[in-house]
Gaussian input, Z-matrix of N, CA and C with variables (Angstrom, degrees):
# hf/3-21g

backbone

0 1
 N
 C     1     B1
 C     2     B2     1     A1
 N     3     B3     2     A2     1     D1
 C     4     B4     3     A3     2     D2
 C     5     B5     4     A4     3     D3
 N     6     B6     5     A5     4     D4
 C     7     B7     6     A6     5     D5
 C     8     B8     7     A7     6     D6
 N     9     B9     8     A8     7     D7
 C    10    B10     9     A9     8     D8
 C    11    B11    10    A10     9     D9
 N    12    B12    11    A11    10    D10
 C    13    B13    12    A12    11    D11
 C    14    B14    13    A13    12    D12
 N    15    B15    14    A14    13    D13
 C    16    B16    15    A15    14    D14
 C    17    B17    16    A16    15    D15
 N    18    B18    17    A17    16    D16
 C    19    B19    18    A18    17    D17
 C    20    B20    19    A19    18    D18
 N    21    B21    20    A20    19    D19
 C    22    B22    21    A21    20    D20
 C    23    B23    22    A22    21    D21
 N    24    B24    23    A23    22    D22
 C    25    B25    24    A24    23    D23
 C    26    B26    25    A25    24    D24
 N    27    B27    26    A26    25    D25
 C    28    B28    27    A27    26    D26
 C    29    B29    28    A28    27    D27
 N    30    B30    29    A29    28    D28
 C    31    B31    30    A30    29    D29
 C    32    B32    31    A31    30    D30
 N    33    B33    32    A32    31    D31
 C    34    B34    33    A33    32    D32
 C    35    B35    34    A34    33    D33
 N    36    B36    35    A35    34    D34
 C    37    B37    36    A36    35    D35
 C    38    B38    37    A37    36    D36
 N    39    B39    38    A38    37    D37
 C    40    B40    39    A39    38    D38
 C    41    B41    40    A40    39    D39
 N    42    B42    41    A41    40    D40
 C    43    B43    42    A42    41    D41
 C    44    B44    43    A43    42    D42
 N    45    B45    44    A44    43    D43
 C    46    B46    45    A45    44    D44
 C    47    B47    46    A46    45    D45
 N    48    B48    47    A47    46    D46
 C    49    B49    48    A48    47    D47
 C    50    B50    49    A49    48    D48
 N    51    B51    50    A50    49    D49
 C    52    B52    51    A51    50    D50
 C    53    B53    52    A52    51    D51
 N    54    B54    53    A53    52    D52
 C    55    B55    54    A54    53    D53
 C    56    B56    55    A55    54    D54
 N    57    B57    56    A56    55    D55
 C    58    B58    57    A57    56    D56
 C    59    B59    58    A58    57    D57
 N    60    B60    59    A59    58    D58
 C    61    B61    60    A60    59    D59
 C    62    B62    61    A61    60    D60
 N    63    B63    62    A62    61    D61
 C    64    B64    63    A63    62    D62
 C    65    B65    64    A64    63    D63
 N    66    B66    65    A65    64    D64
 C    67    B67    66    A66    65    D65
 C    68    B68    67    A67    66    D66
 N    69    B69    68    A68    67    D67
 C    70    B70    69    A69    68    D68
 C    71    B71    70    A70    69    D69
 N    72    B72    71    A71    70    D70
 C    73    B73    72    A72    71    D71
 C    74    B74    73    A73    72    D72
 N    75    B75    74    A74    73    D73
 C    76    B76    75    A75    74    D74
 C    77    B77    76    A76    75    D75
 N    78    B78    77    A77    76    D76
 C    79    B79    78    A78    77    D77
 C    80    B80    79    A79    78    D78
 N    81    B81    80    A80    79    D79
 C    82    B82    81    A81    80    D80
 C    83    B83    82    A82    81    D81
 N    84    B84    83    A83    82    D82
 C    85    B85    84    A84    83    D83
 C    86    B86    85    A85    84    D84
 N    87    B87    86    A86    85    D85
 C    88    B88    87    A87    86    D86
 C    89    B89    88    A88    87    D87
 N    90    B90    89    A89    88    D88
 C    91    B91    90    A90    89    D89
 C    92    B92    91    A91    90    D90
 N    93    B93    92    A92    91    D91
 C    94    B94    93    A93    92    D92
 C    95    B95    94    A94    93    D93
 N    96    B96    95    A95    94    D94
 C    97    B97    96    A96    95    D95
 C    98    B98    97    A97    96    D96
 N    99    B99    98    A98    97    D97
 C   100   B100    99    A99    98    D98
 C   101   B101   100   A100    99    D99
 N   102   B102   101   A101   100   D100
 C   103   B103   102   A102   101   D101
 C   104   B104   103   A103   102   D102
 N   105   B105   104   A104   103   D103
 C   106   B106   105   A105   104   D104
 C   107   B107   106   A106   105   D105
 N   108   B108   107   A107   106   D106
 C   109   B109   108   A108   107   D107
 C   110   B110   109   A109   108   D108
 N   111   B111   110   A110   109   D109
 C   112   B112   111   A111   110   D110
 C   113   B113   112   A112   111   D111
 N   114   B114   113   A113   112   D112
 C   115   B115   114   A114   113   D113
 C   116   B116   115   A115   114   D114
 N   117   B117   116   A116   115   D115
 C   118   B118   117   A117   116   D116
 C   119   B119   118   A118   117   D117
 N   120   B120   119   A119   118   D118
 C   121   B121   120   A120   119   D119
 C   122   B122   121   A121   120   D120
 N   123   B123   122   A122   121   D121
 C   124   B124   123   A123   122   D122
 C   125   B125   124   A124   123   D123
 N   126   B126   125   A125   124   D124
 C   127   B127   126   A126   125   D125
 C   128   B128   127   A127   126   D126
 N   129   B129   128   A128   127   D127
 C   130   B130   129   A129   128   D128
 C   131   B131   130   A130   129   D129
 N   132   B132   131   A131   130   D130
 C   133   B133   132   A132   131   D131
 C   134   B134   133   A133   132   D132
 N   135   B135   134   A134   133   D133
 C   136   B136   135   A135   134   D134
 C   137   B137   136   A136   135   D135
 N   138   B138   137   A137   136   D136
 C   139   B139   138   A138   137   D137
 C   140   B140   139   A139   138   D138
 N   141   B141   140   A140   139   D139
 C   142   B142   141   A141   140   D140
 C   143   B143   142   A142   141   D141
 N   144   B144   143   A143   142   D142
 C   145   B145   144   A144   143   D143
 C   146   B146   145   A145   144   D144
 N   147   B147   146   A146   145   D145
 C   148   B148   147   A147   146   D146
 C   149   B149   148   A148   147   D147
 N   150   B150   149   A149   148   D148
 C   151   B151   150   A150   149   D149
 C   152   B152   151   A151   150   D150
 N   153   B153   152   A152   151   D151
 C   154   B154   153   A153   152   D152
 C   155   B155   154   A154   153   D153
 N   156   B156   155   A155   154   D154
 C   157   B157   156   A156   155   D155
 C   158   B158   157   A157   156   D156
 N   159   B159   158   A158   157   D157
 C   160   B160   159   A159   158   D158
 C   161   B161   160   A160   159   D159
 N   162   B162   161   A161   160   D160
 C   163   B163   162   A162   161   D161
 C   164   B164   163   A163   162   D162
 N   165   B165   164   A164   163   D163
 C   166   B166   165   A165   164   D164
 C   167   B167   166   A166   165   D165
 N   168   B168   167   A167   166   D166
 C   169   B169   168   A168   167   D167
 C   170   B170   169   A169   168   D168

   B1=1.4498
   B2=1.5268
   B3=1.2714
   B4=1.3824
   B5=1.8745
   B6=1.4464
   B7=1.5170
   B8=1.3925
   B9=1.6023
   B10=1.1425
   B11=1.2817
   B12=1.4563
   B13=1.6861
   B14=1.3008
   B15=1.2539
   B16=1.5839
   B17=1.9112
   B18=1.2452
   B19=1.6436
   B20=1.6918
   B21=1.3356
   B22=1.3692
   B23=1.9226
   B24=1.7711
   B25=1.6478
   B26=1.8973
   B27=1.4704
   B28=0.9905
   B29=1.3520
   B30=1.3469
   B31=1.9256
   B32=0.6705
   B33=1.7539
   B34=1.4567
   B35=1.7410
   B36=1.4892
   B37=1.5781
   B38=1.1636
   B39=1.6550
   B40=1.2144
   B41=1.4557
   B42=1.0738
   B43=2.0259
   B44=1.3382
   B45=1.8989
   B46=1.1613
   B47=1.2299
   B48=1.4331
   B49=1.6361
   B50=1.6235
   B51=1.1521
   B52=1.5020
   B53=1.7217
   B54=0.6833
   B55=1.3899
   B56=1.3817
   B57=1.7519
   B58=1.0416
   B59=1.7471
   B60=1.3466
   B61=1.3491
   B62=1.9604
   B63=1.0369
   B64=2.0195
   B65=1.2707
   B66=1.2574
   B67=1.4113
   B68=1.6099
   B69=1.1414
   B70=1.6105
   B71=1.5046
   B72=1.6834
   B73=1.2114
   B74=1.8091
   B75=0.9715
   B76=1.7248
   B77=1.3538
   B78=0.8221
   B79=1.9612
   B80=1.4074
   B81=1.2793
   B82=1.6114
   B83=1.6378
   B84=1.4890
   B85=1.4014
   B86=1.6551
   B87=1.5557
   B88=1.4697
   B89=1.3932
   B90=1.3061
   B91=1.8524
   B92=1.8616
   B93=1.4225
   B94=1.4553
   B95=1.5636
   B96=1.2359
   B97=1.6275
   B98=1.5727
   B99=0.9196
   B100=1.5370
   B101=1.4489
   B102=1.5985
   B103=1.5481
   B104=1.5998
   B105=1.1679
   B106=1.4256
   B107=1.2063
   B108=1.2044
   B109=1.4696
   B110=2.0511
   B111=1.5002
   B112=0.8105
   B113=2.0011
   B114=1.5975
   B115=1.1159
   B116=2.0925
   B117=0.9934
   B118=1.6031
   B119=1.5327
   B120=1.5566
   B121=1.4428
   B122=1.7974
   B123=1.1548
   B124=1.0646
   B125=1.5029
   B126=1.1881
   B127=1.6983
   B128=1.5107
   B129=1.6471
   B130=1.8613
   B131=1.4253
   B132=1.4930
   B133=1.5379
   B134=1.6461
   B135=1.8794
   B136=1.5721
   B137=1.4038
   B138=1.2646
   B139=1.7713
   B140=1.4803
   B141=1.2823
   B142=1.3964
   B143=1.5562
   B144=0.9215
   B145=1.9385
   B146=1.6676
   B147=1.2620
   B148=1.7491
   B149=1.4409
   B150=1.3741
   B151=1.7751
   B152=1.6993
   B153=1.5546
   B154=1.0070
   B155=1.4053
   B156=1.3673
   B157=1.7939
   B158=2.2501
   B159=1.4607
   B160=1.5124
   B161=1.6479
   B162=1.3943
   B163=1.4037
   B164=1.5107
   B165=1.6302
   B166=1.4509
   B167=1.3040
   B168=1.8857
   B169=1.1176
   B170=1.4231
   A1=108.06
   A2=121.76
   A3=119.32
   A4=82.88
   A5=114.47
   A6=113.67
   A7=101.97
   A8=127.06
   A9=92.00
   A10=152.00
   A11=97.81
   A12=133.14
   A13=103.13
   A14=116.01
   A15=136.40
   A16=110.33
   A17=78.85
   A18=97.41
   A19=115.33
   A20=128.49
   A21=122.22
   A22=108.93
   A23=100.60
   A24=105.90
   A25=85.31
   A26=118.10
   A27=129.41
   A28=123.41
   A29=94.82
   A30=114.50
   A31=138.04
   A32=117.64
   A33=126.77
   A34=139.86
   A35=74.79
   A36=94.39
   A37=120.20
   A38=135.16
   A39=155.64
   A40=114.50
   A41=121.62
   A42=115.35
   A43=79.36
   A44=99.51
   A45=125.50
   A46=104.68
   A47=145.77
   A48=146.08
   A49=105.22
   A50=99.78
   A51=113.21
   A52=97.44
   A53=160.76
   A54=164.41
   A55=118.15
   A56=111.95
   A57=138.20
   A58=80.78
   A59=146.20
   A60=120.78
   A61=93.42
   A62=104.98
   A63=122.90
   A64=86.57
   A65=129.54
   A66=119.31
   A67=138.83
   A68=96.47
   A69=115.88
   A70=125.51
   A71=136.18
   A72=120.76
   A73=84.57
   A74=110.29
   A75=137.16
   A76=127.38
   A77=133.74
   A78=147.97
   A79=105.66
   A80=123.49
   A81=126.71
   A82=97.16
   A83=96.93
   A84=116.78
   A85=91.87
   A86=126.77
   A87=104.99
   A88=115.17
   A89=98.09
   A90=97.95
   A91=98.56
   A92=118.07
   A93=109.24
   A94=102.32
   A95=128.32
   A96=144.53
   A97=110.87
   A98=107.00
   A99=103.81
   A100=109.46
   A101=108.72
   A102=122.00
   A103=102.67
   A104=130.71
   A105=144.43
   A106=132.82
   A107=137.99
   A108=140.90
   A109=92.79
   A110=105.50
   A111=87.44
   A112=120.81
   A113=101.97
   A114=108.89
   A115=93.52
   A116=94.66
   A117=119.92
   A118=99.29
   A119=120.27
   A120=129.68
   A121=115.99
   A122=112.14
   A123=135.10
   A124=124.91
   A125=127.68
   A126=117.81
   A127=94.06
   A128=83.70
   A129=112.43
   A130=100.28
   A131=122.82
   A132=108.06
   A133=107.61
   A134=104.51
   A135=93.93
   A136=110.70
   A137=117.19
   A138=119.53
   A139=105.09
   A140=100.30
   A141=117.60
   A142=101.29
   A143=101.94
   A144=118.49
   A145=96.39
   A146=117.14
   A147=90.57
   A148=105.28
   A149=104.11
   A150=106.45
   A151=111.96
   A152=122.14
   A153=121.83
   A154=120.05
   A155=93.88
   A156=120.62
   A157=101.93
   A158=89.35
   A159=77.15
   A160=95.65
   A161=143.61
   A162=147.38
   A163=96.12
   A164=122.44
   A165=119.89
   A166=114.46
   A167=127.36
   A168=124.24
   A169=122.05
   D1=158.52
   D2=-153.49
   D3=-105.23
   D4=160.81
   D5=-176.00
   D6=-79.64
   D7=-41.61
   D8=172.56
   D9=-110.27
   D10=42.64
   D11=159.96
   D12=-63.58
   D13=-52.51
   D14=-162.70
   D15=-64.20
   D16=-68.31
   D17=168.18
   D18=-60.09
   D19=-26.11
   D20=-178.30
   D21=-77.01
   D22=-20.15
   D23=-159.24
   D24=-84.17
   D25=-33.71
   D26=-173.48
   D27=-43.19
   D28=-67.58
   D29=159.15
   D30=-91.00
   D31=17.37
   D32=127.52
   D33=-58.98
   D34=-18.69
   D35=179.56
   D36=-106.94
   D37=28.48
   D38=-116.98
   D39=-5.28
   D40=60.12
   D41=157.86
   D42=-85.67
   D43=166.92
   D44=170.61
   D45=-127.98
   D46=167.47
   D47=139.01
   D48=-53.23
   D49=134.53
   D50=175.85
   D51=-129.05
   D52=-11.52
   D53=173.51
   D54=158.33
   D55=170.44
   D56=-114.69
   D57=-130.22
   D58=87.87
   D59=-167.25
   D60=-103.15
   D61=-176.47
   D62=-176.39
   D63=-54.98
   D64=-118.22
   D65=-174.47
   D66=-79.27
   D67=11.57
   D68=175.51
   D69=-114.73
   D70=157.39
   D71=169.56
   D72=-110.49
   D73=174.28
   D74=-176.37
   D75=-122.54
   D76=70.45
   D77=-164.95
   D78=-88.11
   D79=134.07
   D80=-159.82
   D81=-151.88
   D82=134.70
   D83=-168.53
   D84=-132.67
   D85=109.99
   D86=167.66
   D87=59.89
   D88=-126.66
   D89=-171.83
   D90=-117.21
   D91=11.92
   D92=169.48
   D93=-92.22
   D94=148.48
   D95=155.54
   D96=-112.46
   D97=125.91
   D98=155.89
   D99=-130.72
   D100=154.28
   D101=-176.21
   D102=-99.55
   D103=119.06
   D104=131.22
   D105=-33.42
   D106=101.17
   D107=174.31
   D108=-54.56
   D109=129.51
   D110=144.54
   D111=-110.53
   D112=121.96
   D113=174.67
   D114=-144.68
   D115=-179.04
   D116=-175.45
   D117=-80.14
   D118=-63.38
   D119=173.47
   D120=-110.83
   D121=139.70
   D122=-166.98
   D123=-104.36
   D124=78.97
   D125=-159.33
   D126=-48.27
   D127=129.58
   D128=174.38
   D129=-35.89
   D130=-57.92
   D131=-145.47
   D132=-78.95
   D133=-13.39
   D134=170.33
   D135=-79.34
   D136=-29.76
   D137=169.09
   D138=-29.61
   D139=-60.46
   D140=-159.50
   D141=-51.19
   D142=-76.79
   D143=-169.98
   D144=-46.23
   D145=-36.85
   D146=-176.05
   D147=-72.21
   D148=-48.86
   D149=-173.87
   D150=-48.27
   D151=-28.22
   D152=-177.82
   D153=-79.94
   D154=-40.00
   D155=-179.33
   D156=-53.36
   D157=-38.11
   D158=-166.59
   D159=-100.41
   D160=17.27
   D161=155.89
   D162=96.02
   D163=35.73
   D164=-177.22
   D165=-95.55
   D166=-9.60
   D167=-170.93
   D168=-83.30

């Protein structure tokens, strides 16, 4: 999945960017965070687990 496929379903679902980490970005919803690879492509099955992790699938 492309990151910012990933990131658009993200802040659809209200996360926001909260910072900018070394190799990660940081998106914060409430009291969930999740870290972002930043890369271009995203192995599907970690796609998967965040989208699932936050009840997006």
């Amino acid at each position: 999945m492309k990151q910012k496929d990933l990131i658009k379903r993200l802040k659809l679902a209200g996360f926001v960017l909260e910072r900018h980490g070394g190799n990660h970005d940081v998106y914060v919803k409430e009291n969930k965070r999740e870290m972002i690879p930043r890369h271009k492509e995203i192995n599907e099955s970690l796609a998967k687990a965040i989208l699932k992790r936050n009840g997006l699938v």
